[in-house]
C-alpha positions as CSV (number, residue, x, y, z in Angstrom):
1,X,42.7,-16.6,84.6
2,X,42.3,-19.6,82.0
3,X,43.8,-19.2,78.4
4,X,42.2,-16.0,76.8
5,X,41.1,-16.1,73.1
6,X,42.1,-12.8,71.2
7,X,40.7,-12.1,67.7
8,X,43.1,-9.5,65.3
9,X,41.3,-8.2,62.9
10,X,44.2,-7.2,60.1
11,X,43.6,-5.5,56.6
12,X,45.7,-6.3,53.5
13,X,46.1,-2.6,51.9
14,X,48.5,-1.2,49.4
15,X,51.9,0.0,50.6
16,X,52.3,3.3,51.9
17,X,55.8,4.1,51.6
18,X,54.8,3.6,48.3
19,X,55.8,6.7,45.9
20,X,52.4,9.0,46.0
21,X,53.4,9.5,42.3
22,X,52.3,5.3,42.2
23,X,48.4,6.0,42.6
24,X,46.3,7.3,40.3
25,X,42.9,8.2,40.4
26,X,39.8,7.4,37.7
27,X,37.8,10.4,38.5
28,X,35.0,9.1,36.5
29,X,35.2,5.8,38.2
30,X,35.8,7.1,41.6
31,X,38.4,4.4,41.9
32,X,42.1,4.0,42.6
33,X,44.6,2.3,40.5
34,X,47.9,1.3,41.5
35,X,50.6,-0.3,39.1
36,X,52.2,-3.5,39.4
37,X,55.2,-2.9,41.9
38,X,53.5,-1.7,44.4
39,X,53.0,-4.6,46.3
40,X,50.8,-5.4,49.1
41,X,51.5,-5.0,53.2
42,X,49.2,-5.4,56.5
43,X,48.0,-2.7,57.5
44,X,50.9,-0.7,59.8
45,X,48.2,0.2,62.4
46,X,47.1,-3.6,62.3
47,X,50.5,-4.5,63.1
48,X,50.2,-2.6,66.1
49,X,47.1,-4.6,67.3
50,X,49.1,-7.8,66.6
51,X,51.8,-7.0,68.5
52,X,49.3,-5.7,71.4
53,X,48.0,-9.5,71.4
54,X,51.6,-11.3,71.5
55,X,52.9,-9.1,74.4
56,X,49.8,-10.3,76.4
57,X,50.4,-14.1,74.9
58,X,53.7,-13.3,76.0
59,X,53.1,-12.6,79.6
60,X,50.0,-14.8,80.6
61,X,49.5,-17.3,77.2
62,X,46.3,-17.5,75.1
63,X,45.2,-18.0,71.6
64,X,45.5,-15.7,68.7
65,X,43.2,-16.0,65.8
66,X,43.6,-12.9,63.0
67,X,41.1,-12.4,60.6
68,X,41.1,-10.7,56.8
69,X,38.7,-9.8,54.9
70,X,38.9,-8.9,51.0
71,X,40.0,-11.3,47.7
72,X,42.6,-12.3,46.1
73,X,44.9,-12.2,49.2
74,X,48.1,-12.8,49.3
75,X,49.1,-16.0,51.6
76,X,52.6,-14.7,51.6
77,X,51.4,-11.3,53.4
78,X,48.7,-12.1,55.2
79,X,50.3,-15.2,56.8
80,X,53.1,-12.5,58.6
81,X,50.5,-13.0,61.2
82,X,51.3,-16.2,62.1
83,X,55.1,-15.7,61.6
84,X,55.3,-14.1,64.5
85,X,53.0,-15.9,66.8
86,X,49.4,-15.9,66.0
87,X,47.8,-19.3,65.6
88,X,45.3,-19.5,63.6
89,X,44.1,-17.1,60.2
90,X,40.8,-17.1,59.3
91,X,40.1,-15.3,55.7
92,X,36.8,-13.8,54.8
93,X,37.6,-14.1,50.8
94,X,35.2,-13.6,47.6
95,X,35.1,-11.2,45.2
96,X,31.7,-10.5,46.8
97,X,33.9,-8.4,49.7
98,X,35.1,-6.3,47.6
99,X,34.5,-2.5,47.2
100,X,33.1,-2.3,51.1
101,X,32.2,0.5,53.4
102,X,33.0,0.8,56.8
103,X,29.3,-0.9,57.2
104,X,29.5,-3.8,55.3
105,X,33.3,-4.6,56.1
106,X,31.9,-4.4,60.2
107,X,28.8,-6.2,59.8
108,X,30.8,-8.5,57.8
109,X,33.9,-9.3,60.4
110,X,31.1,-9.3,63.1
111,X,29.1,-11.8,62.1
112,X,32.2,-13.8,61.5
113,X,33.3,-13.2,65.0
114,X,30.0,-14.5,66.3
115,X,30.4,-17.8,64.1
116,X,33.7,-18.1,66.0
117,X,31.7,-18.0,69.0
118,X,34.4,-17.5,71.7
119,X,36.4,-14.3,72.4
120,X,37.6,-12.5,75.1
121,X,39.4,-9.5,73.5
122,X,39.3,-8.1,69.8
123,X,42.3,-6.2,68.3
124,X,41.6,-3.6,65.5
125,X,44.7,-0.8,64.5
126,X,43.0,2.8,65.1
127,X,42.1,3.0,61.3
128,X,43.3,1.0,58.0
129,X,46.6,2.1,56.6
130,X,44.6,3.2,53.2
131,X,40.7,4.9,53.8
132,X,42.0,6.4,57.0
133,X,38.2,6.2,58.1
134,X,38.6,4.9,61.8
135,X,34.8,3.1,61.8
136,X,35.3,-0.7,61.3
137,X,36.8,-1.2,64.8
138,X,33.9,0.6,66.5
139,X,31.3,-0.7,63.9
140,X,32.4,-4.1,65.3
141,X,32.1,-3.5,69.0
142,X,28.5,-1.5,68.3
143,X,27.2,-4.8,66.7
144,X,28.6,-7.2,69.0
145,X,27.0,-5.0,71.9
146,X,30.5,-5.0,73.6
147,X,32.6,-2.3,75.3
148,X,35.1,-0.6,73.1
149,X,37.8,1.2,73.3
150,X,40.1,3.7,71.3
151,X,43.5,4.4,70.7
152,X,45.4,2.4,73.2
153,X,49.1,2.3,73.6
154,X,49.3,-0.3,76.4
155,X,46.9,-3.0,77.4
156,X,47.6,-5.3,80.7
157,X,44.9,-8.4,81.5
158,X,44.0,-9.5,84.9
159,X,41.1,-11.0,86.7
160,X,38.9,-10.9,83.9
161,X,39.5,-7.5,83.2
162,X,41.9,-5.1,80.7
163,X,43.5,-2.3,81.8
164,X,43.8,0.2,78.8
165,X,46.4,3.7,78.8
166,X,44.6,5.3,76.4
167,X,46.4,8.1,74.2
168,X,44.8,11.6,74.7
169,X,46.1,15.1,73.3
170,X,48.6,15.7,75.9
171,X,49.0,12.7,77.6
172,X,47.3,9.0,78.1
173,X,44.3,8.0,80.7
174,X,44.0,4.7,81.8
175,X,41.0,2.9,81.6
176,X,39.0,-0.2,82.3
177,X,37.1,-2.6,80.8
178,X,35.5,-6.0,81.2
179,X,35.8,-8.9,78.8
180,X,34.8,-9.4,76.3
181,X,36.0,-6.0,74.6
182,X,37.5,-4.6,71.2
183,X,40.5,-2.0,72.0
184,X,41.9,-0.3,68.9
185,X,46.0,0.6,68.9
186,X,48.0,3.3,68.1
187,X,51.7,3.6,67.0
188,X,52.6,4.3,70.6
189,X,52.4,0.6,71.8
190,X,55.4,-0.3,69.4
191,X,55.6,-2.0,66.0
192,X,55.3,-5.6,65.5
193,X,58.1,-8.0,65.8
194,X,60.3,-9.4,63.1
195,X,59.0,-13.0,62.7
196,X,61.8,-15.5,63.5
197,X,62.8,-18.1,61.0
198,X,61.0,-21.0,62.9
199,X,57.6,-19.1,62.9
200,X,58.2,-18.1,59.3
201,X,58.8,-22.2,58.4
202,X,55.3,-23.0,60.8
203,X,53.3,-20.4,59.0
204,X,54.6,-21.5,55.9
205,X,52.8,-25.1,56.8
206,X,49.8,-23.9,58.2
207,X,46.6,-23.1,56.0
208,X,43.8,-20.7,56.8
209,X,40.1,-21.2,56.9
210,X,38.4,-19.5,54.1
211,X,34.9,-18.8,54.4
212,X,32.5,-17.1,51.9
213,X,29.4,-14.8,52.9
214,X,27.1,-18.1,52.9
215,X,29.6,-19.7,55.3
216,X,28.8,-17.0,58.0
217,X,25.3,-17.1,56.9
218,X,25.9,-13.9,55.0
219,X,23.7,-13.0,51.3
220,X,26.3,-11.5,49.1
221,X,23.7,-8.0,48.9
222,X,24.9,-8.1,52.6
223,X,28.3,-7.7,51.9
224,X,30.9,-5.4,49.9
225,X,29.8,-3.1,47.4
226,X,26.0,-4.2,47.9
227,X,25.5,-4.0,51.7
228,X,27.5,-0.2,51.2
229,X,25.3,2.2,53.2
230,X,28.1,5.1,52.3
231,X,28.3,6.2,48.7
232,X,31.3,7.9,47.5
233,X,30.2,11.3,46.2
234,X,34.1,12.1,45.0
235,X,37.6,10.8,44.5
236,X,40.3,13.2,43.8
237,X,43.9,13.8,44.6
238,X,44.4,17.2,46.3
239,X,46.4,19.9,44.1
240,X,48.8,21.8,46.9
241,X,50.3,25.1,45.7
242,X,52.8,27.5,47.8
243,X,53.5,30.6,47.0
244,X,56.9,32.3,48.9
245,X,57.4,35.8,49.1
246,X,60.1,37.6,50.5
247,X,59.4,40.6,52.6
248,X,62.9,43.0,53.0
249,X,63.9,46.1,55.3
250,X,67.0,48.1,55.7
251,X,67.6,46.7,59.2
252,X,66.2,43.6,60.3
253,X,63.7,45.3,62.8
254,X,62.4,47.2,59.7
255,X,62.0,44.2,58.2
256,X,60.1,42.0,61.1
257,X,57.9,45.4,61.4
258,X,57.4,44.6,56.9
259,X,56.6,41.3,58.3
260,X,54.1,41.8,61.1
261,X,52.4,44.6,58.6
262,X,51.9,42.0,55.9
263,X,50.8,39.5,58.4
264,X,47.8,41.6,60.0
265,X,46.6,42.3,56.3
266,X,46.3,39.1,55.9
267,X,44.7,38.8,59.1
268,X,47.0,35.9,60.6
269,X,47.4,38.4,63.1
């Protein structure tokens, strides 16, 4: 088949292996603040999608454009995209992005995507790396009007078509789909590849297309905060309590008989 175009759609986030001690939350605000040293990563399940679209440049060659969405990004992070292969970063950036929902972050990339115009497979990780929420990559697909889907750990092109193993509960399924379709990836697939030193210097070079909301004919009410159709009732961190108690016999049948006793009062059993 001729070259195929792949779109990645990856998410600058806050790192996760960050100390959970790092974020705070204003309750009253119902936002999250983060100090200094935590520094910004892609998204880990957006790595996975990259690295779904390389091993299929890899076997039969194609284009890879990623795209970002948010403000104030960071060239140094968001450009590990094309350190390891992609081509081409395109950057929806304005403080107008900001503060999104799952609706206004899709409607946003997919309107982008149809200014790009030509696409034969979209790339999303199963869910960002910091809301958890699992929407945008379906949002996408729903307002594109093209097949999606879900949570694949292996994706094969041929004859115009991708062949998807799809992670299930106890297994995988494999799946078809014709282009053009959005498949979102798991950690199963594999994590991204380390970006070799001549990619790093060629990303280095390259600059990204930045386009605003009226670029891709967008208001800013459309967008971000304004276009939310979500609103966030409550922002807390979780208090987790344990509470051990020891439960003793003479012999230890007594004491798994203490324990079963205790257990059905409980009614765990």
């Amino acid at each position: 088949m001729p070259d195929i175009n792949m779109l990645v759609c990856c998410k600058q986030v806050p790192d996760p292996e960050a100390p959970p001690a790092s974020f705070k939350v204003d309750s009253a605000a119902n936002k999250m603040t983060l100090p200094p040293d935590v520094k910004p990563v892609v998204g880990q399940y957006d790595e996975f999608a990259m690295e779904a679209a390389l091993k299929i440049k890899d076997k039969i060659g194609g284009k890879i454009t990623t795209l970002s969405l948010g403000n104030k990004l960071v060239r140094d992070v968001i450009k590990k995209t094309l350190a390891v292969g992609g081509d081409e970063l395109i950057l929806l950036e304005d403080e107008t992005f900001e503060e999104g929902d799952s609706w206004s972050t899709a409607y946003a990339l997919a309107t982008a995507i149809k200014k790009i115009g030509e696409y034969d497979l979209i790339f999303c990780g199963r869910q960002s790396s910091d809301w958890d929420a699992g929407q945008v990559g379906l949002g996408i697909a729903e307002l594109l009007g093209i097949p999606a889907v879900t949570l694949a750990r292996k994706v094969e092109v041929t004859d115009g078509k991708a062949k998807i193993e799809r992670v299930i509960p106890d297994g995988y399924e494999v799946v078809e789909a014709t282009l053009p379709a959005l498949i979102t990836v798991t950690s199963e697939l594999g994590a991204l590849r380390y970006a070799a030193l001549k990619g790093i210097m060629a990303a280095a070079k390259k600059q990204p297309i930045v386009w605003k909301p009226s670029d891709i004919g967008l208001e800013p009410s459309q967008v971000g905060a304004a276009g939310r159709r979500a609103k966030l009732t409550k922002l807390f961190q979780p208090v987790k309590e344990a509470k051990c108690e020891i439960i003793e016999g003479e012999t230890p049948a007594e004491a798994a008989a203490n324990l079963a006793l205790k257990l059905r009062q409980a009614k765990i059993l």
